[in-house]
TORKOL-4160 file (C-alpha; in steps of 0.2 Angstrom, whole numbers, padded with zeros to 4 digits, m for minus):
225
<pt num="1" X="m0126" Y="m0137" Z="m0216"/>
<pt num="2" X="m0138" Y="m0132" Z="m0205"/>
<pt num="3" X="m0127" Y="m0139" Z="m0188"/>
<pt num="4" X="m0110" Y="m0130" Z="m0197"/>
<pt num="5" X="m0120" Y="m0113" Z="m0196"/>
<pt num="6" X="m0125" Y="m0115" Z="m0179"/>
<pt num="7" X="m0107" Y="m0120" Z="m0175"/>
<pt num="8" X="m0101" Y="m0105" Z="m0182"/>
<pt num="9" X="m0114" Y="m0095" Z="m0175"/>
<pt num="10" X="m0108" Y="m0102" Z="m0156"/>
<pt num="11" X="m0091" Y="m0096" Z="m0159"/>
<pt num="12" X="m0093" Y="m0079" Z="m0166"/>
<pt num="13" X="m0105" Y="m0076" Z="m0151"/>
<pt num="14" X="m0092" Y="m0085" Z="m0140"/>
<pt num="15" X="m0078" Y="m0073" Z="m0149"/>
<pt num="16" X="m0088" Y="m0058" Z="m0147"/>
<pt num="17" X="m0087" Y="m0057" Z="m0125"/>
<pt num="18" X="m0076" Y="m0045" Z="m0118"/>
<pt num="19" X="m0063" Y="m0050" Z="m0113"/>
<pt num="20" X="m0057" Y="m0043" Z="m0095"/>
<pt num="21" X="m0040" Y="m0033" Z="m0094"/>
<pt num="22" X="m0031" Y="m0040" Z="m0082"/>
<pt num="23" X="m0029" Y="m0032" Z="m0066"/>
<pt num="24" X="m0012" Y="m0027" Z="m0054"/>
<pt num="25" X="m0018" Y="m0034" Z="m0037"/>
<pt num="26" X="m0010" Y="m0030" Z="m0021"/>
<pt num="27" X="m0003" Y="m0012" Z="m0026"/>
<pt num="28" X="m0009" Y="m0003" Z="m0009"/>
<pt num="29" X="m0015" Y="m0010" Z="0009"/>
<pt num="30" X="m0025" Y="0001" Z="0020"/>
<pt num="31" X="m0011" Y="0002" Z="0036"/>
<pt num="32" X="m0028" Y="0012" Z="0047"/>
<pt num="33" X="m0048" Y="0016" Z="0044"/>
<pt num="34" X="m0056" Y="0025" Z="0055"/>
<pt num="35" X="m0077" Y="0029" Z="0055"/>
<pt num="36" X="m0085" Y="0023" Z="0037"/>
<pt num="37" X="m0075" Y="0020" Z="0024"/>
<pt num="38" X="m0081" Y="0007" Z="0008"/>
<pt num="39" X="m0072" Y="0001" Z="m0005"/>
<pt num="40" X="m0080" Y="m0005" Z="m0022"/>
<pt num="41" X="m0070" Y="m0018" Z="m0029"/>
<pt num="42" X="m0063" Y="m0015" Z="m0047"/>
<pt num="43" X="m0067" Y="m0034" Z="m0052"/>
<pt num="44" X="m0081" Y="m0038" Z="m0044"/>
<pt num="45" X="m0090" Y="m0021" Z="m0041"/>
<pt num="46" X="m0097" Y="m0025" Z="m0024"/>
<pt num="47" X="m0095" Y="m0013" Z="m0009"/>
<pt num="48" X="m0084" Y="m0018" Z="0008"/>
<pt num="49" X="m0080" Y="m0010" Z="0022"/>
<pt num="50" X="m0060" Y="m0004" Z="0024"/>
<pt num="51" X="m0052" Y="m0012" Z="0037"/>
<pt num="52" X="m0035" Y="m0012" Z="0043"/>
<pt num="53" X="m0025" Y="m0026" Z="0031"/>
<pt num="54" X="m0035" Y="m0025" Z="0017"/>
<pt num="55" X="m0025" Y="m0027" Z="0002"/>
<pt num="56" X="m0030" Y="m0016" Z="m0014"/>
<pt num="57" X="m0030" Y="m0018" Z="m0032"/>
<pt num="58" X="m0028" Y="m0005" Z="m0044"/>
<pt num="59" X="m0046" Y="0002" Z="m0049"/>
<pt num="60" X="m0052" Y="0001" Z="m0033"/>
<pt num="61" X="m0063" Y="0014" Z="m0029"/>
<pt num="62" X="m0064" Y="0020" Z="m0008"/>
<pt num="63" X="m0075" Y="0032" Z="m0003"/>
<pt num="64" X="m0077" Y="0038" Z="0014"/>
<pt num="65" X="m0091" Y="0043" Z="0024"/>
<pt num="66" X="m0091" Y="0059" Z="0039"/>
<pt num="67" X="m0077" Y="0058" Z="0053"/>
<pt num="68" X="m0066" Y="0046" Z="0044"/>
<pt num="69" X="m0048" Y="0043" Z="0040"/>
<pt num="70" X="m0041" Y="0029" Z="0030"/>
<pt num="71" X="m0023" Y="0028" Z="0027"/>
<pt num="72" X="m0014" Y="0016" Z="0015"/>
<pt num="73" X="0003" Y="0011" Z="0009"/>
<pt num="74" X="0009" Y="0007" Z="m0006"/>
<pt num="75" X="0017" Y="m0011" Z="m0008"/>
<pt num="76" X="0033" Y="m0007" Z="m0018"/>
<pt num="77" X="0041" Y="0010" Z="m0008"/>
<pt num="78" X="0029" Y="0011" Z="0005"/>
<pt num="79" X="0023" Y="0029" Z="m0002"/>
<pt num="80" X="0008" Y="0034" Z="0010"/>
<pt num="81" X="m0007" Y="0042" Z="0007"/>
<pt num="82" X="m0022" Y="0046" Z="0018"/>
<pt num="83" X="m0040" Y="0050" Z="0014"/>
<pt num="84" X="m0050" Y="0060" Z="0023"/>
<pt num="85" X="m0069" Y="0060" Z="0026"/>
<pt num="86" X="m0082" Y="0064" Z="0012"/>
<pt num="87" X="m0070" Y="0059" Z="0001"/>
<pt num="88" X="m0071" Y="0048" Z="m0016"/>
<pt num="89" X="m0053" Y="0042" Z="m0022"/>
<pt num="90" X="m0048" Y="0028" Z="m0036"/>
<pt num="91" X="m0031" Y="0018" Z="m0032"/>
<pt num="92" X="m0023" Y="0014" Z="m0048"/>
<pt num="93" X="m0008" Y="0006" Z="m0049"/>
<pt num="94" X="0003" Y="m0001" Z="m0064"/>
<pt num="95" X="0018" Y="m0014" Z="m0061"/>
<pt num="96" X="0035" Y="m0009" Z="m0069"/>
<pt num="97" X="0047" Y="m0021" Z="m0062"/>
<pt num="98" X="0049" Y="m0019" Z="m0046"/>
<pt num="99" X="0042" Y="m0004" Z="m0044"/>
<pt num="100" X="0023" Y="0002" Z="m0046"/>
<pt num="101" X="0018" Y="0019" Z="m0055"/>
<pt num="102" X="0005" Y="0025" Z="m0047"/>
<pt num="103" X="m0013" Y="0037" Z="m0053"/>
<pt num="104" X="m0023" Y="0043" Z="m0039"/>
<pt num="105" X="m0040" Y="0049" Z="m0046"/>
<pt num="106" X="m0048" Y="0062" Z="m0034"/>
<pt num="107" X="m0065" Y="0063" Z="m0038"/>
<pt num="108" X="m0068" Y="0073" Z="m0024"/>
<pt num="109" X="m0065" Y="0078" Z="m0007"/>
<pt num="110" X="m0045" Y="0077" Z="0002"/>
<pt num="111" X="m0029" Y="0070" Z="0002"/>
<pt num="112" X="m0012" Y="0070" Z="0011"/>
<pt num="113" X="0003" Y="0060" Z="0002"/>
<pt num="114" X="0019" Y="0058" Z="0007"/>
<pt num="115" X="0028" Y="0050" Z="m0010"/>
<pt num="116" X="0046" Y="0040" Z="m0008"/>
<pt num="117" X="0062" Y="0049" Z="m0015"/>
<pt num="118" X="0065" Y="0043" Z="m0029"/>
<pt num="119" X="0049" Y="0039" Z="m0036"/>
<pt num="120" X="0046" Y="0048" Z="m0051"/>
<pt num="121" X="0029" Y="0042" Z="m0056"/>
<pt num="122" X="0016" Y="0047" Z="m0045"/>
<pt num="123" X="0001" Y="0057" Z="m0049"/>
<pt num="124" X="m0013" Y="0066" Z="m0045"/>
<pt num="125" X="m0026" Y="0067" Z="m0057"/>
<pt num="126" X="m0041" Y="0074" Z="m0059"/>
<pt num="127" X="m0056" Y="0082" Z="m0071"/>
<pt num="128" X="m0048" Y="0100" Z="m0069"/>
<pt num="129" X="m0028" Y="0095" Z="m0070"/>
<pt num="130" X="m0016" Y="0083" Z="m0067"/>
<pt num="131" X="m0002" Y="0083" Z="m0052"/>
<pt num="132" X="0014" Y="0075" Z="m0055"/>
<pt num="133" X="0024" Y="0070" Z="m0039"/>
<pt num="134" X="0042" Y="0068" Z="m0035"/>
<pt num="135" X="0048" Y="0064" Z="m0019"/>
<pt num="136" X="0037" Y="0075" Z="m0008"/>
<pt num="137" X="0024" Y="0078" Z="0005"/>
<pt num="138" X="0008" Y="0088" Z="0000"/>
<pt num="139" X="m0012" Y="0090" Z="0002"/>
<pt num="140" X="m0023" Y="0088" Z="m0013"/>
<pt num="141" X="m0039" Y="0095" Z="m0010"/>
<pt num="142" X="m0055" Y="0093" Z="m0026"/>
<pt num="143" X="m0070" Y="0104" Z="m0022"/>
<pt num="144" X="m0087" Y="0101" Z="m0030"/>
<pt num="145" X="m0087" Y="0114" Z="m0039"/>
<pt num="146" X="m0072" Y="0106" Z="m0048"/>
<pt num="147" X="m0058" Y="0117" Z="m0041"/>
<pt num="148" X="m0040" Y="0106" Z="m0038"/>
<pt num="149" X="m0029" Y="0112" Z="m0023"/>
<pt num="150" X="m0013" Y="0104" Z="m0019"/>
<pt num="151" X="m0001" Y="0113" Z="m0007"/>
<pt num="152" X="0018" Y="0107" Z="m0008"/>
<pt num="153" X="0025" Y="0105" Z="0010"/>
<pt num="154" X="0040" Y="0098" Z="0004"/>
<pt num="155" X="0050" Y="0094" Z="m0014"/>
<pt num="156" X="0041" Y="0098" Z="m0030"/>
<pt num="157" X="0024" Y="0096" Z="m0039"/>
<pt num="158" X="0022" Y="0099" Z="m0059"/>
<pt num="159" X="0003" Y="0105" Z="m0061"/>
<pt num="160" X="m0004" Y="0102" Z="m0079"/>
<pt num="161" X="m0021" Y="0104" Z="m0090"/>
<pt num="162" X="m0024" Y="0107" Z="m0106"/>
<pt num="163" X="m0024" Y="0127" Z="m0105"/>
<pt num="164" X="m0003" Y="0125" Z="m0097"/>
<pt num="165" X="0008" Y="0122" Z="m0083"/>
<pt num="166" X="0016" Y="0125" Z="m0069"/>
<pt num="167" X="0031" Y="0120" Z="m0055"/>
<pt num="168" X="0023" Y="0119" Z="m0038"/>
<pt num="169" X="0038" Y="0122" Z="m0025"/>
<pt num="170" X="0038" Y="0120" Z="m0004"/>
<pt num="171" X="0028" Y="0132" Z="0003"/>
<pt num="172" X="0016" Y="0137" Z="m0012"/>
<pt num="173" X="0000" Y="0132" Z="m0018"/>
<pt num="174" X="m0006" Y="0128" Z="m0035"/>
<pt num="175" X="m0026" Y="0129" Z="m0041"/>
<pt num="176" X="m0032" Y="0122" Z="m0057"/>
<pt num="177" X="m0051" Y="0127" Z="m0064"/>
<pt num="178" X="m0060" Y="0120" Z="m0077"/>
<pt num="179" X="m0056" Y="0130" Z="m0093"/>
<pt num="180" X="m0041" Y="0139" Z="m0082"/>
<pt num="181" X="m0023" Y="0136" Z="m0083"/>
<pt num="182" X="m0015" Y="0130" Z="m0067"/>
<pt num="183" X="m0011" Y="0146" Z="m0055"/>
<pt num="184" X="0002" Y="0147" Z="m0042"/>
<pt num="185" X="0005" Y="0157" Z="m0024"/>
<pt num="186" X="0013" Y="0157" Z="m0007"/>
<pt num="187" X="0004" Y="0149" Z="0005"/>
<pt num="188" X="m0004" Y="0157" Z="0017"/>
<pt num="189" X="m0010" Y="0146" Z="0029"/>
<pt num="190" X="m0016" Y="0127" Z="0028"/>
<pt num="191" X="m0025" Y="0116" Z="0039"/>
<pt num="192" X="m0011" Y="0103" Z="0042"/>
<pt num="193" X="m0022" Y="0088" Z="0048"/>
<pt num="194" X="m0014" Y="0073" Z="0043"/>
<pt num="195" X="m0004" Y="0077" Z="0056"/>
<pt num="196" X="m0019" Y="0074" Z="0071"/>
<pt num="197" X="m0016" Y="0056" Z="0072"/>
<pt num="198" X="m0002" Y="0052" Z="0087"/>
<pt num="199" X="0006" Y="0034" Z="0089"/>
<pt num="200" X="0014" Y="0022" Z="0079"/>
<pt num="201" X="0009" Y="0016" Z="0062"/>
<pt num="202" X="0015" Y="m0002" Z="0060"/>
<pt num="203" X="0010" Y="m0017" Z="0050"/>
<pt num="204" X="0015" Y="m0034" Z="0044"/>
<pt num="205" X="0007" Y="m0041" Z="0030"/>
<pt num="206" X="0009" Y="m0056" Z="0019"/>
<pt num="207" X="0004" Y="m0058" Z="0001"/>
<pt num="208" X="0007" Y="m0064" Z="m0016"/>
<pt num="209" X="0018" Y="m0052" Z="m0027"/>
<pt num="210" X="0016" Y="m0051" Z="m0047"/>
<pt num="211" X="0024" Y="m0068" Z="m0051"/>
<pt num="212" X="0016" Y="m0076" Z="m0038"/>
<pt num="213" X="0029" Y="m0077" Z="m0023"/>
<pt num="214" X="0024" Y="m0075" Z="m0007"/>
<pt num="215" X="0032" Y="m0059" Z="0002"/>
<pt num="216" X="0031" Y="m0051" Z="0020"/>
<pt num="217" X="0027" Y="m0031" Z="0019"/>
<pt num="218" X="0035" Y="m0023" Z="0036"/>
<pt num="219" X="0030" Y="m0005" Z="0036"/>
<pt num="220" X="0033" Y="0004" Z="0055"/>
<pt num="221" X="0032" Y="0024" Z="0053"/>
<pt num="222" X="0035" Y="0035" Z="0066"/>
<pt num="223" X="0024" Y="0049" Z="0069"/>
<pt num="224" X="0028" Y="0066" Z="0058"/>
<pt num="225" X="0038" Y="0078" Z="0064"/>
């Protein structure tokens, strides 16, 4: 009896682990890094430094230090979006097929994206509001004092909290506040600086996709006009 019991007791305990979620790997690679950058991996939760190539799973948290610039690409549309210095982003990403909806958590600091036409789940989001994306170019900016600024330089932006909602067009910037609904205005002036970065961005890449079949990412992006 007494053996039964602790046989029982075993399992329960064995029953009672967490068990881990599994993760989407490869939904982003980091195309450039510049100064410090860190990312903590979503699995393991150790810290390393971004280098051109990494491959990113979703959950993984980057965070960059003074005079730094990381840019990555997603691996389904090749949707870009850079970082900036001081800044403290999570990469999440969730497969659908063949495509990959994507959540960018903005804890702080700045962002530039430039989202594929087409691709109709993509969003910013953050404790003061969420940003939802199609097909355009815009900054996001989260201040610590918990103010969410996105400026639409092209296409269309929904803002949404809890308090409302608003469209964001080209040439406008939205603010959301905690406790405030979202509020929108022309713009009057940005510091474009995604834009600072001359030369060619090109990469090849190969990695294992969701079922396990080795695929070769090409991504060359001319400068901005």
């Amino acid at each position: 009896m007494a053996l039964w019991l602790v046989a029982l007791s075993a399992l329960a305990s064995a029953g009672a682990r967490p068990v881990r979620a599994a993760v989407d790997r490869d939904v982003a690679l980091v195309l450039r890094a510049e100064g410090e950058a860190r990312v903590q991996r979503v699995v393991s939760k150790q810290w390393e430094d971004v280098v051109r190539g990494k491959r990113l799973d979703s959950g993984d948290l980057v965070r960059t230090g003074a005079k730094a610039l990381v840019a990555v690409v997603f691996t389904d549309d090749k949707s870009l979006l850079k970082i900036r210095s001081n800044s403290e982003v999570v990469i999440r990403g969730s497969r659908q097929q063949a495509s990959v909806a994507k959540r960018i958590l903005l804890n702080l600091g700045e962002i530039w994206a430039r989202v594929a036409q087409g691709q109709a789940d993509f969003r910013v989001e953050t404790p003061s509001g969420v940003a939802a994306v199609k097909g355009t170019e815009f900054y996001a900016t989260m201040d610590a004092e918990g103010t969410f600024t996105v400026i639409a330089v092209s296409g269309l932006l929904e803002l949404s909290n809890q308090f409302g909602s608003a469209l964001l067009r080209a040439g406008e910037t939205g603010q959301m506040r905690k406790g405030e609904p979202p509020s929108v205005a022309p713009t009057t002036g940005y510091e474009d600086w995604a834009r600072e970065q001359p030369g060619q961005e090109e990469i090849e890449i190969e990695f294992e996709d969701s079922s396990g079949g080795k695929k070769i990412l090409r991504i060359r992006l001319q400068p901005q006009q």
